[in-house]
PQR file with spaces between the fields and no chain letter, atoms N, CA, C, O and H, PARSE charges and radii, in Angstrom:
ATOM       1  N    UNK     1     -13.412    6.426   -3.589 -0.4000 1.5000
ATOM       2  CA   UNK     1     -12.920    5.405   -4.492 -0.0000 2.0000
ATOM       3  C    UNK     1     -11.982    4.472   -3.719  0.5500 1.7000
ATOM       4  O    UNK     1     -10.920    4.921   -3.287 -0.5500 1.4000
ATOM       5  N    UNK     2     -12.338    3.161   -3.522 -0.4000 1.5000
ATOM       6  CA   UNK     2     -11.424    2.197   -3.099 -0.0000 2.0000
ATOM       7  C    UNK     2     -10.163    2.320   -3.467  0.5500 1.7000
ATOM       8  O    UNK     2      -9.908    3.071   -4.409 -0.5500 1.4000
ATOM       9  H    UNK     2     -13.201    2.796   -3.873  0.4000 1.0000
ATOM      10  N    UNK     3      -9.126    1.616   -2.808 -0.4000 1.5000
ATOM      11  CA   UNK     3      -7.676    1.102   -2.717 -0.0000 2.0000
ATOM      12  C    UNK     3      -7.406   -0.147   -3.990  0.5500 1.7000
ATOM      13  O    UNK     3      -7.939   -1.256   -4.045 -0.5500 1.4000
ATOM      14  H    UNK     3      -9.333    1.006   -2.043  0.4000 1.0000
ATOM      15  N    UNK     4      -6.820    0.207   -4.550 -0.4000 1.5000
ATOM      16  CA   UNK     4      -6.827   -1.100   -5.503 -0.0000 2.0000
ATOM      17  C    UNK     4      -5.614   -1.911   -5.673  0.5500 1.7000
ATOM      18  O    UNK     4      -4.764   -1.045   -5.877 -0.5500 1.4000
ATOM      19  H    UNK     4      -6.388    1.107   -4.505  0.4000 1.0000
ATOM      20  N    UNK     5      -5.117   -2.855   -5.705 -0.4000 1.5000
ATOM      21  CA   UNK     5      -3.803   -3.229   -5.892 -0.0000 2.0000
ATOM      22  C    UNK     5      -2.795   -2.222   -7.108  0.5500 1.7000
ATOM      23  O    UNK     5      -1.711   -1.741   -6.780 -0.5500 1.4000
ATOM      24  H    UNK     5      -5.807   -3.559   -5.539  0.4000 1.0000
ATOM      25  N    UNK     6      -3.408   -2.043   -8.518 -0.4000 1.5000
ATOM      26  CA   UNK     6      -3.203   -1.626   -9.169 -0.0000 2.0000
ATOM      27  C    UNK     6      -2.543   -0.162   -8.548  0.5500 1.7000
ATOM      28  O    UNK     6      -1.464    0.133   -9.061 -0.5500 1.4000
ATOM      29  H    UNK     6      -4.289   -2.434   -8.784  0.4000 1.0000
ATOM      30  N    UNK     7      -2.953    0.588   -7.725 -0.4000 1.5000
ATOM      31  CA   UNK     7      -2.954    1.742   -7.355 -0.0000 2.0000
ATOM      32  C    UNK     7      -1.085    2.110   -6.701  0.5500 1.7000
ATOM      33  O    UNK     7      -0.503    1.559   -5.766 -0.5500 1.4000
ATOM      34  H    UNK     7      -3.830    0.348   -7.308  0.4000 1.0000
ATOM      35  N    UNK     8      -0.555    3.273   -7.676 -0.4000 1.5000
ATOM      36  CA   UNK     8       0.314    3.239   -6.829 -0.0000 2.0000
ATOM      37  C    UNK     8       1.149    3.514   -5.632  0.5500 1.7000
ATOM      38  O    UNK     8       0.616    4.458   -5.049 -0.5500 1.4000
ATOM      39  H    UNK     8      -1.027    3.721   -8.435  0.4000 1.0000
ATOM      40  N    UNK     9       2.449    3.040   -4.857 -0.4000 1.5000
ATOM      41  CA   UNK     9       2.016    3.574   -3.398 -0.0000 2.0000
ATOM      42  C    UNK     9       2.281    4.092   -3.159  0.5500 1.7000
ATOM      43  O    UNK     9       1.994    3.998   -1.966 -0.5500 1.4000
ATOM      44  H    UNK     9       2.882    2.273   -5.331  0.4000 1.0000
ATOM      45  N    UNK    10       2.977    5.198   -3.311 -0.4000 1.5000
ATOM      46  CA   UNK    10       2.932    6.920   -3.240 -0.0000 2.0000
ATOM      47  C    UNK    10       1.504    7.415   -3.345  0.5500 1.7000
ATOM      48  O    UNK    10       0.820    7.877   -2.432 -0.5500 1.4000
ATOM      49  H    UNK    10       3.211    5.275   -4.281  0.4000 1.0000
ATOM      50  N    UNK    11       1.207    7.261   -4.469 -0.4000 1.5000
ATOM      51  CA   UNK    11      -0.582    7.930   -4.378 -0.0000 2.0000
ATOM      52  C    UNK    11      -0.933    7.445   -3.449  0.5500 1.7000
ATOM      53  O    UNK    11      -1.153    8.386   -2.687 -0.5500 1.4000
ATOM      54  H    UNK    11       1.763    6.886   -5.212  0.4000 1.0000
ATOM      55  N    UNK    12      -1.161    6.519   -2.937 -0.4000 1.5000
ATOM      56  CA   UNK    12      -2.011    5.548   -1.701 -0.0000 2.0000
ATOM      57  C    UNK    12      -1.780    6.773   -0.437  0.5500 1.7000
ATOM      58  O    UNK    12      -2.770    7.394   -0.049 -0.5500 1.4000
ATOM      59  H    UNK    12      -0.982    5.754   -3.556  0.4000 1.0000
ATOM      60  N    UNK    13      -0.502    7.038    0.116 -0.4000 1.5000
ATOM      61  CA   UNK    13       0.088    7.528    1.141 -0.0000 2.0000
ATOM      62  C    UNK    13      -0.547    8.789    1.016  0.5500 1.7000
ATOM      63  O    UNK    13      -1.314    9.378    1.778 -0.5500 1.4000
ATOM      64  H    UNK    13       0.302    6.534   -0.199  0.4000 1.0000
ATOM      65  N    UNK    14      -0.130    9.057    0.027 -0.4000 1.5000
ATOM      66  CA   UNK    14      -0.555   10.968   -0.048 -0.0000 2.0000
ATOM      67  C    UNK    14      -1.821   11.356   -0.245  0.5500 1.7000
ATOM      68  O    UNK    14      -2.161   12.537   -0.164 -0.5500 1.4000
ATOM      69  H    UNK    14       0.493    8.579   -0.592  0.4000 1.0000
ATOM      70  N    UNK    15      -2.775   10.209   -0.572 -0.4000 1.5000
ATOM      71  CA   UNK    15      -4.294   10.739   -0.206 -0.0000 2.0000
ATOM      72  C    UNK    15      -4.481    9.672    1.030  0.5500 1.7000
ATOM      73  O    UNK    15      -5.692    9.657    1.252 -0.5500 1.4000
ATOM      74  H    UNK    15      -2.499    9.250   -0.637  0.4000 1.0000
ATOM      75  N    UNK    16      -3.944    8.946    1.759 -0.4000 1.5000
ATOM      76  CA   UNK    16      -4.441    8.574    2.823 -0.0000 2.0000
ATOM      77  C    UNK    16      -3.528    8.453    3.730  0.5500 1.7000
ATOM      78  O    UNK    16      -3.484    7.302    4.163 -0.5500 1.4000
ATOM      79  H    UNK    16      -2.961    8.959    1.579  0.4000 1.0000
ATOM      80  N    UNK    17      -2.715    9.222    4.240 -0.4000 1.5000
ATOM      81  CA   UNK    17      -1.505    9.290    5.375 -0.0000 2.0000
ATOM      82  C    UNK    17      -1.970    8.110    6.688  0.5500 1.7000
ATOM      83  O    UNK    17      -1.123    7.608    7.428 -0.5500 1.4000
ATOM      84  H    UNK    17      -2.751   10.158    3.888  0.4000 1.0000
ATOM      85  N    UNK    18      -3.286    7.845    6.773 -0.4000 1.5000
ATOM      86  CA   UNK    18      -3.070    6.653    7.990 -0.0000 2.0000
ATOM      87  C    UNK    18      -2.614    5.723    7.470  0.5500 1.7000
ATOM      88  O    UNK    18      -1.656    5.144    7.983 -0.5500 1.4000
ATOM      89  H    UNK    18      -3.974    8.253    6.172  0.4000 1.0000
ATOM      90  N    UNK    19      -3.263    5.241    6.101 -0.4000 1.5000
ATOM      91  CA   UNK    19      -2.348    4.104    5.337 -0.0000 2.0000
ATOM      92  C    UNK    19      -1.077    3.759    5.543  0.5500 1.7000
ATOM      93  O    UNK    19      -0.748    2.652    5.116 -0.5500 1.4000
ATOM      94  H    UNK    19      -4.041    5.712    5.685  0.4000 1.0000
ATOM      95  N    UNK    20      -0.107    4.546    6.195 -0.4000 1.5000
ATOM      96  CA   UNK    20       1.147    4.055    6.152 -0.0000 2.0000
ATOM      97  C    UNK    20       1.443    3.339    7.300  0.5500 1.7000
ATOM      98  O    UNK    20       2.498    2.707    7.356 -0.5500 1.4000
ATOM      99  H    UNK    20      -0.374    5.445    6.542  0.4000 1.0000
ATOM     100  N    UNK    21       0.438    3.349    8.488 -0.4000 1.5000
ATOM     101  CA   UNK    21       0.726    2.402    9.642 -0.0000 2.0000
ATOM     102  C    UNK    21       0.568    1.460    9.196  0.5500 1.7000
ATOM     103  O    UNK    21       1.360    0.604    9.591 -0.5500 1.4000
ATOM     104  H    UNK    21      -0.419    3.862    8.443  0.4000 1.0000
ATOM     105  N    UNK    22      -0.664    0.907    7.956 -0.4000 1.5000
ATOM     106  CA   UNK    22      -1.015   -0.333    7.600 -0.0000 2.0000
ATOM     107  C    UNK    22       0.424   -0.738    6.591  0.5500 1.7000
ATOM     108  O    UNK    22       0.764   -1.911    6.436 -0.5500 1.4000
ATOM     109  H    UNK    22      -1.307    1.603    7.635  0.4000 1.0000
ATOM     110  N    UNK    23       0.896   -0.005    6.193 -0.4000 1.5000
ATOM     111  CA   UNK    23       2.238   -0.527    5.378 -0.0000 2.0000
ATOM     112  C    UNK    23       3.334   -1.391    6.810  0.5500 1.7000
ATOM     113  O    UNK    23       4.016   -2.397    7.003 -0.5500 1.4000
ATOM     114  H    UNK    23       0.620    0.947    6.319  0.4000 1.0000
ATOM     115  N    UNK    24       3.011   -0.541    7.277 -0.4000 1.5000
ATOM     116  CA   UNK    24       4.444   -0.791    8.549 -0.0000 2.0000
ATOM     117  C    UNK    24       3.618   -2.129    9.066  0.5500 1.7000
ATOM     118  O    UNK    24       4.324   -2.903    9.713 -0.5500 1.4000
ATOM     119  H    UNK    24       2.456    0.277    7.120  0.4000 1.0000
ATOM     120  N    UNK    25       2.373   -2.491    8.904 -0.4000 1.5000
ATOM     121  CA   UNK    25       2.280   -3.356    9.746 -0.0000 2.0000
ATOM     122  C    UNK    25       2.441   -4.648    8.867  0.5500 1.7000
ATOM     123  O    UNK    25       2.357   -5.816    9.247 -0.5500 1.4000
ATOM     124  H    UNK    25       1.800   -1.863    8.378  0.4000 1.0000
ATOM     125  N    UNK    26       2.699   -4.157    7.570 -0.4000 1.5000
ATOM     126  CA   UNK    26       2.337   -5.825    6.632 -0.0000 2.0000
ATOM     127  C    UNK    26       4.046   -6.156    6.909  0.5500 1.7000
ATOM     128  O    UNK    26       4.423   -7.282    7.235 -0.5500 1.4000
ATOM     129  H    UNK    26       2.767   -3.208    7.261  0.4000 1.0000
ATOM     130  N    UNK    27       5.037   -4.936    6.716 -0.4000 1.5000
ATOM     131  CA   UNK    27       6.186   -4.860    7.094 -0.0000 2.0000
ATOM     132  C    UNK    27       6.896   -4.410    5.785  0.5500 1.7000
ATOM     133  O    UNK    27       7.989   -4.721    5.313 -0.5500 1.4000
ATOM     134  H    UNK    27       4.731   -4.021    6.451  0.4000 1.0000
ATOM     135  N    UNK    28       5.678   -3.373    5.254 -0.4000 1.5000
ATOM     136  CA   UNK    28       5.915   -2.923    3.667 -0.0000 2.0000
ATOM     137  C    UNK    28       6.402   -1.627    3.823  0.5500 1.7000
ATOM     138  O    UNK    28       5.765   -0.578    3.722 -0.5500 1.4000
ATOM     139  H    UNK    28       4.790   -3.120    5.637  0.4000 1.0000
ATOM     140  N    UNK    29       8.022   -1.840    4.171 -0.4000 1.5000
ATOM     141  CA   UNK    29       8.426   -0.442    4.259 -0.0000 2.0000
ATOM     142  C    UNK    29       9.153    0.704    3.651  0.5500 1.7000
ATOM     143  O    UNK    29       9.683    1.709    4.123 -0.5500 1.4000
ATOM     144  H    UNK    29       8.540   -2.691    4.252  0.4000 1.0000
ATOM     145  N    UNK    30       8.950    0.045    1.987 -0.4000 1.5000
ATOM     146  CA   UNK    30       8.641    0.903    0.716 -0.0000 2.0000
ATOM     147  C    UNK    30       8.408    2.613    0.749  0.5500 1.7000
ATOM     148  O    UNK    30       8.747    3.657    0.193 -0.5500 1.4000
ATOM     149  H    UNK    30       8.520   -0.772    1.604  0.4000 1.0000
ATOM     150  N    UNK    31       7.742    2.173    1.608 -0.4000 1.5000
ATOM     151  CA   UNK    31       7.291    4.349    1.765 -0.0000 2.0000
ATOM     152  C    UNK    31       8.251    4.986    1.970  0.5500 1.7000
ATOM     153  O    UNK    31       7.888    5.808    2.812 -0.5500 1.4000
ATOM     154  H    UNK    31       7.466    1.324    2.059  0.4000 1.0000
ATOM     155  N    UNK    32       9.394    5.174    1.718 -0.4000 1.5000
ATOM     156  CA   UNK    32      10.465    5.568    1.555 -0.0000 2.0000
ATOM     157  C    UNK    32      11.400    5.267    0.462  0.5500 1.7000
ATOM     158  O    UNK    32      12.506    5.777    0.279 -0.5500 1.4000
ATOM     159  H    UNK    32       9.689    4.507    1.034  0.4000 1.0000
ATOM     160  N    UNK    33      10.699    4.205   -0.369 -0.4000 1.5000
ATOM     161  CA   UNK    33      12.101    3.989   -1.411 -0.0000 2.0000
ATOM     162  C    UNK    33      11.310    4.204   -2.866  0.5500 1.7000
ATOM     163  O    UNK    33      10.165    4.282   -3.311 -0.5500 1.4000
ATOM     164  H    UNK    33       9.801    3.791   -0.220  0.4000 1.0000
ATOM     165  N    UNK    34      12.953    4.252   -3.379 -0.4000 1.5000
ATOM     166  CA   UNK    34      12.494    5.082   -4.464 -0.0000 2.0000
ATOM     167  C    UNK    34      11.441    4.952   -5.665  0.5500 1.7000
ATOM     168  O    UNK    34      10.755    5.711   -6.349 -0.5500 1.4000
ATOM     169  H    UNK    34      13.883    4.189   -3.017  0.4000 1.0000
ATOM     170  N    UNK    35      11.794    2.974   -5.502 -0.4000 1.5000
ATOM     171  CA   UNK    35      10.459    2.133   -6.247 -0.0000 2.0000
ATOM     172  C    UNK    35       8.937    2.532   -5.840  0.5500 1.7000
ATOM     173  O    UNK    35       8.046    2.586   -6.687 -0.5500 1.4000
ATOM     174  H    UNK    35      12.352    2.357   -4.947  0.4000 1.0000
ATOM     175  N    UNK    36       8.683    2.861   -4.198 -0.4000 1.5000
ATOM     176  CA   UNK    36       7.411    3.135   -4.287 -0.0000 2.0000
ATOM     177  C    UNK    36       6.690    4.292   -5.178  0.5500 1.7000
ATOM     178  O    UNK    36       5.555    4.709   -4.949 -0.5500 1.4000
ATOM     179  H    UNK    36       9.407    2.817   -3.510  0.4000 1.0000
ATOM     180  N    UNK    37       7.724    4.841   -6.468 -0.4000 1.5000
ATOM     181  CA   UNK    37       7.477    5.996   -6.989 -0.0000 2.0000
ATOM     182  C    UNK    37       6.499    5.712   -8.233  0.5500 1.7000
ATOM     183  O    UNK    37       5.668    6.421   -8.800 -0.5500 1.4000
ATOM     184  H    UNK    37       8.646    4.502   -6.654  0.4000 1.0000
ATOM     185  N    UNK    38       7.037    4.069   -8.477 -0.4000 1.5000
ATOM     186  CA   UNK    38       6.651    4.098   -9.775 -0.0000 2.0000
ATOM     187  C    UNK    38       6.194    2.100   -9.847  0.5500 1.7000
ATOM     188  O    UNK    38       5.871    1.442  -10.837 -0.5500 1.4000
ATOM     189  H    UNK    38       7.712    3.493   -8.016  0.4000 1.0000
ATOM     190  N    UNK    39       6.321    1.733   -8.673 -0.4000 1.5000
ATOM     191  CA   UNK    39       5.518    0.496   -8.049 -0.0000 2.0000
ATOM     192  C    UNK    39       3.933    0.661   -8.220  0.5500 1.7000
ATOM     193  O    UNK    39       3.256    1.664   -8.445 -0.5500 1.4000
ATOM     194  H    UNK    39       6.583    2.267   -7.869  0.4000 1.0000
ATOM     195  N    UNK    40       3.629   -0.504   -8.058 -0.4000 1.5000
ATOM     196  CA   UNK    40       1.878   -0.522   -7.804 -0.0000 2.0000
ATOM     197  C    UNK    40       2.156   -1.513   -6.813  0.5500 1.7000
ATOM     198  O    UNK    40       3.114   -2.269   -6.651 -0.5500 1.4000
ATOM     199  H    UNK    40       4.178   -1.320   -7.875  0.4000 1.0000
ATOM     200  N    UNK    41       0.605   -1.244   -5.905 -0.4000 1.5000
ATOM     201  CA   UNK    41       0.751   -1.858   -4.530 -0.0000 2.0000
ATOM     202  C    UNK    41       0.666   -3.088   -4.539  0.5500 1.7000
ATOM     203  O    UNK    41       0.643   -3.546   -3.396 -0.5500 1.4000
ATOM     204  H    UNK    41      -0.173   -0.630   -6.037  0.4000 1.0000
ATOM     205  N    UNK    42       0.571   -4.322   -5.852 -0.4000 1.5000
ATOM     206  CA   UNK    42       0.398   -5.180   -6.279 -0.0000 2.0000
ATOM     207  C    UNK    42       1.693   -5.473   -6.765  0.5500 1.7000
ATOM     208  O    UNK    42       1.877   -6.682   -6.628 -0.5500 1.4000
ATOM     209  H    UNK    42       0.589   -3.950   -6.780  0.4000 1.0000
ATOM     210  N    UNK    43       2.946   -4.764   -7.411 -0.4000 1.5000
ATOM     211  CA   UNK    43       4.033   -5.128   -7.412 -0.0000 2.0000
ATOM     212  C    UNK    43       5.191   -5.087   -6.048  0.5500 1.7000
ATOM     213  O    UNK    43       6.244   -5.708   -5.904 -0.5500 1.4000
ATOM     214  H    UNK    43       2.797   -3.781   -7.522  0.4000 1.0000
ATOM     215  N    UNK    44       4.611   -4.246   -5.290 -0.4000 1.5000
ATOM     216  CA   UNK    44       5.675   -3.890   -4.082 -0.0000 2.0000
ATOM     217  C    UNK    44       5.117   -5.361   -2.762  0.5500 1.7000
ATOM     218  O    UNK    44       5.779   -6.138   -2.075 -0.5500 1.4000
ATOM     219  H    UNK    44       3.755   -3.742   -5.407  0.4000 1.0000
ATOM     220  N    UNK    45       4.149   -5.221   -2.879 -0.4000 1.5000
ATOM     221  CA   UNK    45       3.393   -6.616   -1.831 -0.0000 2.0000
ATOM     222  C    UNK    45       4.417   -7.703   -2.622  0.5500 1.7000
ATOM     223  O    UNK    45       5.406   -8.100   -2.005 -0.5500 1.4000
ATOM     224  H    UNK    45       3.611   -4.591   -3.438  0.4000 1.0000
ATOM     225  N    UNK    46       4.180   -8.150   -3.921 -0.4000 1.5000
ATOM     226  CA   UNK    46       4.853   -9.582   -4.132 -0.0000 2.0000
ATOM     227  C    UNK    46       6.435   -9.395   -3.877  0.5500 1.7000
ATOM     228  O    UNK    46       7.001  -10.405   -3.458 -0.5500 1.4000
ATOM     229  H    UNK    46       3.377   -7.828   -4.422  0.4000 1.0000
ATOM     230  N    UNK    47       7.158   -8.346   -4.055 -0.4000 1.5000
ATOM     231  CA   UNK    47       8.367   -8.259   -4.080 -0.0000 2.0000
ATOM     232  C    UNK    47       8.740   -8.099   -3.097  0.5500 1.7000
ATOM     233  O    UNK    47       9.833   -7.560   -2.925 -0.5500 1.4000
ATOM     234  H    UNK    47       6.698   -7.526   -4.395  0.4000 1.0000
ATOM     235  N    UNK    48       7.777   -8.609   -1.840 -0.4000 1.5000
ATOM     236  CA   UNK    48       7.964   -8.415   -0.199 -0.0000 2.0000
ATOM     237  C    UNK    48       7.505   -9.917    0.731  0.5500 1.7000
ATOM     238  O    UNK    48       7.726  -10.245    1.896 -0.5500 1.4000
ATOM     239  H    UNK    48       6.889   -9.047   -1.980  0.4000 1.0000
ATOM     240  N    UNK    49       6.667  -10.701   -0.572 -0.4000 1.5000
ATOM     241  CA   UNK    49       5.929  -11.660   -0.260 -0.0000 2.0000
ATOM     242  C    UNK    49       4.800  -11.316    0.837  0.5500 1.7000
ATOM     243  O    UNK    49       4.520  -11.817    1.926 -0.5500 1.4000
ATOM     244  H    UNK    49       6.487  -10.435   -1.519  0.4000 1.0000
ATOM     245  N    UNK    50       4.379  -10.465    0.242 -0.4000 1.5000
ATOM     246  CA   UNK    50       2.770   -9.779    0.910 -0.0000 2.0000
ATOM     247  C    UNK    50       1.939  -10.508    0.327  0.5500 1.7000
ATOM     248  O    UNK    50       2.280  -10.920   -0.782 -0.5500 1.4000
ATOM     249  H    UNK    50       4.606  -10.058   -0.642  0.4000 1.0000
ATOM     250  N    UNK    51       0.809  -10.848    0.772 -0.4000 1.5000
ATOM     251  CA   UNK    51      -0.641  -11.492    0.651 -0.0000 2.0000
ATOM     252  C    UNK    51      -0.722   -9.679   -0.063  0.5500 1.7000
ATOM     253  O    UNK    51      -0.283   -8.800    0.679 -0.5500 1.4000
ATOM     254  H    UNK    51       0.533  -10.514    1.673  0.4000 1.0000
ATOM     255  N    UNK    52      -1.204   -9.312   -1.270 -0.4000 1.5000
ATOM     256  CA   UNK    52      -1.660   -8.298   -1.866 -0.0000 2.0000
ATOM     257  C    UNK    52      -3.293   -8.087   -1.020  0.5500 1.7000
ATOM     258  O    UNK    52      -3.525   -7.160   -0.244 -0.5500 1.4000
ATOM     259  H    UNK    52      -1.561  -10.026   -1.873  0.4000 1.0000
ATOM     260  N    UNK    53      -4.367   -9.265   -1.426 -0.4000 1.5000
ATOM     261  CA   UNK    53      -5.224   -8.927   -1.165 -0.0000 2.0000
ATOM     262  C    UNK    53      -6.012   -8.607    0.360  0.5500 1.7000
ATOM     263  O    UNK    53      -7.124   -8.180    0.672 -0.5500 1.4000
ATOM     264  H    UNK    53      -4.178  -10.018   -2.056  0.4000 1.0000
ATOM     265  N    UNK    54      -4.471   -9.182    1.311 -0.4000 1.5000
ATOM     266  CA   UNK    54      -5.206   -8.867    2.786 -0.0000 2.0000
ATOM     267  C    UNK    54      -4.571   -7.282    2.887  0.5500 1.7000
ATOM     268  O    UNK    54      -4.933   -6.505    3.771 -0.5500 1.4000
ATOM     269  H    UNK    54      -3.568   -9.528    1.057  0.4000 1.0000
ATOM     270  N    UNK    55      -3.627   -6.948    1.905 -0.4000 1.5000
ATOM     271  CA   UNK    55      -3.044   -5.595    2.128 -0.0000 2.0000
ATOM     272  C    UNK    55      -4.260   -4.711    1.852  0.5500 1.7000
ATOM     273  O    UNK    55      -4.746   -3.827    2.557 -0.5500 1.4000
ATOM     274  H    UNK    55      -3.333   -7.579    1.187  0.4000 1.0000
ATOM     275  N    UNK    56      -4.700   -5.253    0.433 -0.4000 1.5000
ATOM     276  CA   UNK    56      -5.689   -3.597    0.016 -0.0000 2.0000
ATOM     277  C    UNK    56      -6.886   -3.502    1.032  0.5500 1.7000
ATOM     278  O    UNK    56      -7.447   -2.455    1.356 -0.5500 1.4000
ATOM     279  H    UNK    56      -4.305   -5.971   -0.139  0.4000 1.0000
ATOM     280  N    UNK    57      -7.260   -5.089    1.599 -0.4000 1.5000
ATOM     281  CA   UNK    57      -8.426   -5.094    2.375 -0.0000 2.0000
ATOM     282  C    UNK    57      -8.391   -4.203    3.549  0.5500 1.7000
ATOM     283  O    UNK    57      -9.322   -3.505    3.950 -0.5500 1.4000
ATOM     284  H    UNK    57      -6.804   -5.940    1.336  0.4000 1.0000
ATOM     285  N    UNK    58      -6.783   -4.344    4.236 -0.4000 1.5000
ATOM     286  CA   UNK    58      -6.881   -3.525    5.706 -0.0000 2.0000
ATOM     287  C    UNK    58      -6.297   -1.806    5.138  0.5500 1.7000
ATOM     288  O    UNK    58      -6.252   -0.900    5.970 -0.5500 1.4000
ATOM     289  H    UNK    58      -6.026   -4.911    3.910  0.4000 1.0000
ATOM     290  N    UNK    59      -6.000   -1.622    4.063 -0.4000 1.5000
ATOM     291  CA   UNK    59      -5.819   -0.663    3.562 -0.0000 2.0000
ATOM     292  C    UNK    59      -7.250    0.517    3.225  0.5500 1.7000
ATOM     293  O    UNK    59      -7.483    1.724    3.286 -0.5500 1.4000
ATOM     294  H    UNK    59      -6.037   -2.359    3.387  0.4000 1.0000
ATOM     295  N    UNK    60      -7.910   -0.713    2.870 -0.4000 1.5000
ATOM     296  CA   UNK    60      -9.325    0.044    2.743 -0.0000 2.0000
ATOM     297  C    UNK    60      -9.861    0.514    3.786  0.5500 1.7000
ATOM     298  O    UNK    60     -10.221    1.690    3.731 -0.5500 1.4000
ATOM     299  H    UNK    60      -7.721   -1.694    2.821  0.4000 1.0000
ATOM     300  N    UNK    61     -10.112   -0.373    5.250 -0.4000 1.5000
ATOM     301  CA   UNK    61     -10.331   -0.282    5.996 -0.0000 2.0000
ATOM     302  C    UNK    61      -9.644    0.535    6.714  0.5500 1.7000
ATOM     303  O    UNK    61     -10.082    0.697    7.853 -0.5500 1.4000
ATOM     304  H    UNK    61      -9.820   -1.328    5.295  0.4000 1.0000
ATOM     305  N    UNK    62      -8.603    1.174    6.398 -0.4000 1.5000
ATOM     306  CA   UNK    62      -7.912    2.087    7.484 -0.0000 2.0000
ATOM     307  C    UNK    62      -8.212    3.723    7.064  0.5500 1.7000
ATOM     308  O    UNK    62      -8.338    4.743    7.742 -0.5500 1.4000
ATOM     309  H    UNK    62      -8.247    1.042    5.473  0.4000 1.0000
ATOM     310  N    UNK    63      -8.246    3.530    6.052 -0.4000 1.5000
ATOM     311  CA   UNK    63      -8.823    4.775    5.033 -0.0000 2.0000
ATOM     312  C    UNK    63     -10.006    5.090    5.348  0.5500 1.7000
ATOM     313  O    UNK    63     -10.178    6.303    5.229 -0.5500 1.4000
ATOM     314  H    UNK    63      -8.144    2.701    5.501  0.4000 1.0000
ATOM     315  N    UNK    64     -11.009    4.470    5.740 -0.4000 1.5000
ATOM     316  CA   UNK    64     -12.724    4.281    5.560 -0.0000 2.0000
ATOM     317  C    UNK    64     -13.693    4.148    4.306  0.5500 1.7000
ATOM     318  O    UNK    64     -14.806    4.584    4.011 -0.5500 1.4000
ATOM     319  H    UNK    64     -10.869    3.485    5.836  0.4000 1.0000
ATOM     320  N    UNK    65     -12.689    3.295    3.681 -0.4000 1.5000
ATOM     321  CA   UNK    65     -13.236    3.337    2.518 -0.0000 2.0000
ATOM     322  C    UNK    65     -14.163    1.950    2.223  0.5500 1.7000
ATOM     323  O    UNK    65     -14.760    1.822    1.154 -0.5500 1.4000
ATOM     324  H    UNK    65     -11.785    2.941    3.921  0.4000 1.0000
């Protein structure tokens, strides 16, 4: 099952642990705070001024999904 913006980013991490290099690389470094608990990867990207949709794209791609 794909990466979805909707998806939140704790779940993201914990079924796909490479995913978090792709966080570090958008410079989404959330994976540690406490919002990523209850964020969606679509609220934590804008509140970072992330492009959402190049996030889930290389997100997918890092996953193999």
């Amino acid at each position: 099952m794909k990466i979805k913006k909707e998806d939140n980013i704790v779940k993201i991490i914990q079924e796909y642990p490479i995913c978090r290099e792709v966080f570090m690389q958008f410079g989404l470094g959330c994976i540690g705070c406490f919002a990523a608990h209850y964020e969606s990867l679509e609220q934590g990207a804008l509140a970072h001024g992330i492009d959402v949709d190049a996030l889930v794209t290389e997100l997918n791609k890092a996953a193999g999904l």
